[in-house]
N, C-alpha and C positions, 0 to 999 in steps of 0.2 A: 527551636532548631528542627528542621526537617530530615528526617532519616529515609534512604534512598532504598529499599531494599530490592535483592539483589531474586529475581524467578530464577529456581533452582529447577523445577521442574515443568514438564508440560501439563500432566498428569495422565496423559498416553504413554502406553507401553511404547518403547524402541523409538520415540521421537523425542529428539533431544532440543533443547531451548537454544534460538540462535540467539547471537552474541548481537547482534545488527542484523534486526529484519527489517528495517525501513529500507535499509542499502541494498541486502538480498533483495527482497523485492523490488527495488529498483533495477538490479541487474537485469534479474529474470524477465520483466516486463518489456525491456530496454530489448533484450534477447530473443523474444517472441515478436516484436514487433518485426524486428527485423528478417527474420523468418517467412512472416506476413508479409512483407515487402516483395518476395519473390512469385506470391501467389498472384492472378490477374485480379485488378482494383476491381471488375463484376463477381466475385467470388463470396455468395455467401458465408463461408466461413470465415472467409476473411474478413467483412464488414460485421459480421456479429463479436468476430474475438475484437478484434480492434474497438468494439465498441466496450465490452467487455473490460478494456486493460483502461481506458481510459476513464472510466469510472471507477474503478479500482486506484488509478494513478492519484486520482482527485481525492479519493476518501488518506493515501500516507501522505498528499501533502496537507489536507487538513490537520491529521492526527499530528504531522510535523509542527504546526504552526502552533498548537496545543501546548505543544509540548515545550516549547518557547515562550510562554506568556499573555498567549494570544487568545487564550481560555473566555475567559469574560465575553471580549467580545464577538467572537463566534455566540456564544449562548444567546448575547442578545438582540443578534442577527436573527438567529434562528425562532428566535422566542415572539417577535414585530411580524 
């Protein structure tokens, strides 16, 4: 049987553990984009954070897919 345990902590003072950081951070990213949306498309900052969120976006859908079952094979993806 596999037991689920529950992070109580971060181990940083005054930051507290979210309940759903997959989702936070899909909000938040969701939020910034759009953000970036009102800057003009030649806007450095813009092309670099937007490049920024989307490699970010890519690393919790992986961790998502993980965390699903899909373990293995990522590894041996990763591993060829």
């Amino acid at each position: 049987m596999s037991k689920q345990v529950k992070k109580l902590t971060t181990g940083l003072t005054g930051l507290k553990v979210s309940p759903n950081p997959k989702r936070t951070l899909g909000i938040l990213y969701a939020k910034t984009s759009r953000a970036l949306n009102k800057l003009p498309a030649d806007c450095a900052y813009r092309k670099y954070t937007e490049s920024i969120i989307s490699q970010r976006s890519a690393i919790i859908k992986e961790v998502s897919a993980l965390a699903s079952g899909c373990g293995p094979t990522l590894i041996i993806g990763y591993s060829n």
